[in-house]
C-alpha positions as CSV (number, residue, x, y, z in Angstrom):
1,X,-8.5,-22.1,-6.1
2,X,-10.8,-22.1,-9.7
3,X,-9.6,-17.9,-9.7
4,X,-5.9,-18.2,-10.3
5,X,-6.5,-21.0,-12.7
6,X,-4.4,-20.2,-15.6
7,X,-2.5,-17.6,-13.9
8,X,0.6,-15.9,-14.4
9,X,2.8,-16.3,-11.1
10,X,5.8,-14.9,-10.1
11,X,7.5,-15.4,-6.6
12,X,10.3,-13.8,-4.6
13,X,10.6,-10.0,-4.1
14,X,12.3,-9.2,-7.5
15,X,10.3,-10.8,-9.7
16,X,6.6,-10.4,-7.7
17,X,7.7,-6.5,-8.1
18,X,8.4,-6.7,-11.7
19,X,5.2,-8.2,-12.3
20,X,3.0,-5.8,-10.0
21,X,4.8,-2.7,-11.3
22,X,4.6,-4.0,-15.0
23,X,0.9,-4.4,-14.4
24,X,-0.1,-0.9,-13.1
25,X,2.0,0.6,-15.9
26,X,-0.5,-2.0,-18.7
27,X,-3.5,-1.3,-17.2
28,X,-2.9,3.1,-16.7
29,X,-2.6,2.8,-13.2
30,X,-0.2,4.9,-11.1
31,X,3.2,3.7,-10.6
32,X,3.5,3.8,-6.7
33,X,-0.2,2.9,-5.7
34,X,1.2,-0.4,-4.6
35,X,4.2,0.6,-2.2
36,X,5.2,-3.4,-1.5
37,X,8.3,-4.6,0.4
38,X,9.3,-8.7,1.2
39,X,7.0,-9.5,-1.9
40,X,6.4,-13.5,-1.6
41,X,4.3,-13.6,-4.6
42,X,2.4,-11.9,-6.6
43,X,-0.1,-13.6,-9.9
44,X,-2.8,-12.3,-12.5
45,X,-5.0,-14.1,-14.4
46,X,-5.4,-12.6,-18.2
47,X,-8.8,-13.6,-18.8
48,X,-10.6,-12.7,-15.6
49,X,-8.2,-9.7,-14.5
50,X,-7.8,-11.4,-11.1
51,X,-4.6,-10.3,-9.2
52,X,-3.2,-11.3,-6.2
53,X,-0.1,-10.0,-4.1
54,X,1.3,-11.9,-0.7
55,X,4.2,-9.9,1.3
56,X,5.8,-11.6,4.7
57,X,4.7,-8.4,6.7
58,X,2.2,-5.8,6.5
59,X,3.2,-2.2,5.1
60,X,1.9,0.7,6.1
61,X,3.1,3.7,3.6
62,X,2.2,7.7,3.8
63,X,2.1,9.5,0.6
64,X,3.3,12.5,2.0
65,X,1.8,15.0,-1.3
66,X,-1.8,14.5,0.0
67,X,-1.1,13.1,3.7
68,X,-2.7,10.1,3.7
69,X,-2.1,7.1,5.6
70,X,-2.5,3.6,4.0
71,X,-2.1,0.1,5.3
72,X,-1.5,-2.8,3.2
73,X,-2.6,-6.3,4.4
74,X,0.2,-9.2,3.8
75,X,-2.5,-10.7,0.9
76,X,-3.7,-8.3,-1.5
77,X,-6.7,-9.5,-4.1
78,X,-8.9,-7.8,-6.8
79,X,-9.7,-7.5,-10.3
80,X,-7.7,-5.1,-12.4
81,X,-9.1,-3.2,-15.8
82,X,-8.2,-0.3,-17.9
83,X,-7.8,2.2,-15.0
84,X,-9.5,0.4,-12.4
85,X,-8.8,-1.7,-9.8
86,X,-12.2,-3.5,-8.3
87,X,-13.2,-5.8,-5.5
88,X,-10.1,-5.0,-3.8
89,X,-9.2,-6.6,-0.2
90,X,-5.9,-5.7,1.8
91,X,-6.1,-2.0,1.4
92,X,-6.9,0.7,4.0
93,X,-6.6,4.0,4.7
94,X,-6.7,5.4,7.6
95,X,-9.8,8.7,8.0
96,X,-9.3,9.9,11.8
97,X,-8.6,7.4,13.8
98,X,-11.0,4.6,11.8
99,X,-9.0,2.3,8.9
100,X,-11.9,1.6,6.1
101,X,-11.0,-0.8,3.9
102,X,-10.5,1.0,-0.2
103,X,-12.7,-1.4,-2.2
104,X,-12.2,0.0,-5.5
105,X,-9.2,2.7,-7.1
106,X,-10.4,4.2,-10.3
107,X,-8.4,6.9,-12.5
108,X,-10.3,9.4,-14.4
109,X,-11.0,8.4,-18.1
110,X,-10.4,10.8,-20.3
111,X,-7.3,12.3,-18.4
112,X,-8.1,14.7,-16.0
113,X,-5.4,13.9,-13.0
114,X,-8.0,12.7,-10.8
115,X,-7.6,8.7,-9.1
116,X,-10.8,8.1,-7.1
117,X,-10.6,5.8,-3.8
118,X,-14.0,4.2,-2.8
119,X,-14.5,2.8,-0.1
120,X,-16.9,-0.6,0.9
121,X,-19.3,1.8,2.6
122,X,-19.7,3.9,-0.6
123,X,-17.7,6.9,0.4
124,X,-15.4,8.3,-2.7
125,X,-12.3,10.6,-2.0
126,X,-10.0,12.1,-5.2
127,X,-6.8,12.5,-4.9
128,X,-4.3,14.0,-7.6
129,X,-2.8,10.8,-9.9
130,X,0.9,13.0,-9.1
131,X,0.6,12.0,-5.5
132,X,0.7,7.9,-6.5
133,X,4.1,8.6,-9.2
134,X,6.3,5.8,-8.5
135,X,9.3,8.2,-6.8
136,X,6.5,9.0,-3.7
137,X,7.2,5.4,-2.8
138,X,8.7,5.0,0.9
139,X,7.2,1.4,2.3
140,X,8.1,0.2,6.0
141,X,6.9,-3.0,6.4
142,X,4.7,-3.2,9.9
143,X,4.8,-6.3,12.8
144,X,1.5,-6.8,14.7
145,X,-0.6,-4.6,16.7
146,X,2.4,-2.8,18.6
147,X,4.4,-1.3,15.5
148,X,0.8,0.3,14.8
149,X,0.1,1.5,18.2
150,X,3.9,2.9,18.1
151,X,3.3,4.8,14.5
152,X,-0.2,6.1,16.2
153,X,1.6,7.1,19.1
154,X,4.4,8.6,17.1
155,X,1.4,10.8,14.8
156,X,0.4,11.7,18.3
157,X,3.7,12.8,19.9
158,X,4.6,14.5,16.9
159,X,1.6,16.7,16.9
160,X,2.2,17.8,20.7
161,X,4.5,20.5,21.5
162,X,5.0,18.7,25.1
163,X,7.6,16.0,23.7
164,X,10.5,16.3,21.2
165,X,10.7,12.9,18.8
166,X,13.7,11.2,17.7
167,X,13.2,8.5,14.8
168,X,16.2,6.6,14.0
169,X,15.3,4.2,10.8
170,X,18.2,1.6,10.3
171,X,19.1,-0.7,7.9
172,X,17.4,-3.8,7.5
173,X,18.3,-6.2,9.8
174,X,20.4,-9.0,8.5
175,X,18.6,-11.8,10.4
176,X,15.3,-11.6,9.1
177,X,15.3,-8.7,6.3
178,X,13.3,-6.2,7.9
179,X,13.2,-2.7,8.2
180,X,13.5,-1.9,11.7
181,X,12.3,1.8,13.3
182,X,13.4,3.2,16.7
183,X,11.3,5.4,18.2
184,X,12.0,7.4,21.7
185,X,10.6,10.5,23.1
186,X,12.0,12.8,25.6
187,X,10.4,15.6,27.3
């Protein structure tokens, strides 16, 4: 592809991390906007601010501080400036029970602790910067359409006084390196 011409790549979970952490911190960006696990690659291109970021699975993280529910795709693209991340694919966050795609993350400048989310239909919400610090980072990678229908149905059960939840999370699994969740509900 004529975009990543020229571009800075790094592969493997390590060093795809590295670079996608050491970006955000260049370009005044939050620390744990990008909650990423299984990183395959990740690249950046200097002279048009193009960025990319592949994982094996989809990650769905919530930052807890402002409840919000966001879904990262397995390929993650935009252009990143000073504060700003534009044209961004991959990202969504989830309003209801609807998952608009963010198309553009912008922090206040000057400094006012403000990081605005917009989304492709136009619609801005501000959050506080404090709620994307690196330490609120807690990413479960995400399979397919079931794991989502069990995290909905887990949001559900949770809210309903009929059920009591049990969530077991346990290590990641040796055979293919991903976390793995247990859900079960008893009434």
């Amino acid at each position: 592809m004529a975009e990543k011409e020229g571009a800075l790549v790094k592969q493997g979970h390590e060093e795809g991390l590295k670079l996608a952490t050491s970006l955000l911190e260049e370009f005044e960006l939050p620390g744990g906007l990008l909650p990423l696990a299984d990183v395959v690659e990740v690249g950046f291109v200097r002279s048009s601010g193009y960025m990319w970021i592949q994982q094996k699975a989809k990650v769905e993280h919530n930052f807890k501080m402002i409840s919000k529910l966001v879904s990262y795709d397995t390929d993650i693209t935009g252009y990143v400036e000073k504060k700003r991340i534009k044209k961004l694919k991959g990202v969504k966050a989830k309003e209801l029970i609807l998952w608009p795609p963010v198309g553009q993350i912008t922090v206040d400048d000057p400094p006012t602790g403000k990081i605005h989310f917009k989304s492709l239909a136009g619609i801005t919400k501000t959050f506080p910067v404090e709620a994307f610090a690196l330490g609120q980072i807690n990413a479960c990678p995400i399979e397919g359409t079931q794991s989502r229908f069990a995290t909905d149905a887990l949001e559900l059960v949770s809210h309903t006084a009929l059920f009591h939840c049990k969530i077991t999370k346990l290590d990641k699994d040796s055979s293919d390196s991903k976390t793995v969740m247990a859900i079960s509900s008893e009434c």
